[in-house]
N, C-alpha and C positions, 0 to 999 in steps of 0.2 A: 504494500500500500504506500500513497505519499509519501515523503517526510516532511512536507511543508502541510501547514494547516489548509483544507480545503474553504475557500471561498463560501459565503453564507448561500450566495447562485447557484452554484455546480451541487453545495449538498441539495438542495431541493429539485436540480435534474436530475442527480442520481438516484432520490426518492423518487420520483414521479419513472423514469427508467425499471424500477424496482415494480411498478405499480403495472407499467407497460406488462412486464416479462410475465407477473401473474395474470394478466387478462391473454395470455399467449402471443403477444405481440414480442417483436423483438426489442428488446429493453435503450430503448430511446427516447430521453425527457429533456425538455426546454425551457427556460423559460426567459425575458423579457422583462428590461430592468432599467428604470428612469427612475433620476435622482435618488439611488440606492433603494427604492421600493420593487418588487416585483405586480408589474402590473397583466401580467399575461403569462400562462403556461400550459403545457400540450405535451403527451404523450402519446407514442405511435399509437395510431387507432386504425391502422389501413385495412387491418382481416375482418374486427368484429363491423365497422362502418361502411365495407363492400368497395372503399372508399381507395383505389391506389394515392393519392394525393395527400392522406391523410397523415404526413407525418409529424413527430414532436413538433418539428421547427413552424412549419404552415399551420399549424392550429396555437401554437404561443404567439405568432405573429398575426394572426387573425383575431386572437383573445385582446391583446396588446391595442391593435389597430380601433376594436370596439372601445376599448376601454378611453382612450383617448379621442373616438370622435374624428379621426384621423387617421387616412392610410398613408400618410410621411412620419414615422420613428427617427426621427435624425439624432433626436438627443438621446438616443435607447444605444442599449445592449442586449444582443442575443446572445445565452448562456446555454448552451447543445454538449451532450455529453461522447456527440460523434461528428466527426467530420461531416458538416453536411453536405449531398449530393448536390448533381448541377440543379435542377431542378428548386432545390431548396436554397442554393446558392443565387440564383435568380430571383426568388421569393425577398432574400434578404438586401439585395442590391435594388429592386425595386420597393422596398417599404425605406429602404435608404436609410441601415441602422449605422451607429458611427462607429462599433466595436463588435468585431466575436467572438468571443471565447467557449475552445471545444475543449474535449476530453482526448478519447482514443481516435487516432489517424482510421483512414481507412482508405487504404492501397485498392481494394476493387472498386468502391462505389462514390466515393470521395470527390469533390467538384471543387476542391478549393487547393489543397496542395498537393493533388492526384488526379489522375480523369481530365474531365473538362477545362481545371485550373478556372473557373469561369470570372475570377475579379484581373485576373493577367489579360483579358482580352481585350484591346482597343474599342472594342461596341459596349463595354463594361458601364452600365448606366452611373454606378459606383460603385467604390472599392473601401469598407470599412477596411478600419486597422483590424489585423487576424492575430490574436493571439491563439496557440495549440497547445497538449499538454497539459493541462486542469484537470486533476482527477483523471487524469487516462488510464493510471492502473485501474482502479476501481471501477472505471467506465469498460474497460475491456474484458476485468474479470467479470461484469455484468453479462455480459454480449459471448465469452467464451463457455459459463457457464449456462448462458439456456441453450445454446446452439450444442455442447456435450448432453444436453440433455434429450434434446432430438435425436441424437445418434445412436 
């Protein structure tokens, strides 16, 4: 596990990840953080909501966006316990958060320092600052242990 204190964000992604992995989703929690409150968060919900699009990150940022009355985040952080994919990389570049901070990398499906790379791209609407690393053991050992447990 860390050795540094986990972030008051990342423990309640990794709660809500925790929460994922018992509803049988894969263990992925978000959430969505202006002026140090968490005002949005979201746990994959894509099997039980039929729902492909449904991941942590689009549902804290959908939470987020309600909650403010506004689909510009500029002065927010998204807190994701996984590298998010292109897909959710674009999600975050169009609500135009200013910072994100993940957990565990993810070499196959990964859209920000893997894959798509999608804020390196020239049509890149914008490019929060990326912080990686926060909690990623405990993010990983979340994600190694339901996927050993399918097997």
């Amino acid at each position: 596990m860390s050795t540094w204190p986990i972030p008051e964000p990342m423990q309640r992604a990794l709660a809500l990840a925790s929460e994922a992995a018992v509803a049988g989703e894969v263990p992925i929690g978000a959430v969505v953080v202006k002026d140090g409150a968490i005002i949005g968060e979201g746990r994959n919900a894509s099997r039980e909501g039929h729902d492909p699009t449904a991941h942590a990150e689009i549902i804290a940022i959908r939470s987020a966006a309600k909650a403010l009355g506004n689909e510009r985040l500029t002065d927010c952080e998204l807190w994701v316990t996984l590298e998010p994919c292109a897909m959710c990389a674009g999600a975050i570049a169009h609500a135009r958060l200013a910072k994100l901070y993940y957990g565990a990398s993810d070499p196959k499906g990964g859209g920000v320092e893997h894959g798509a790379r999608v804020f390196e791209h020239p049509q890149a609407l914008h490019r929060p600052e990326v912080y990686a690393g926060i909690g990623e053991s405990e993010a990983a050992e979340l994600l190694r242990g339901f996927f050993e447990e399918r097997r």
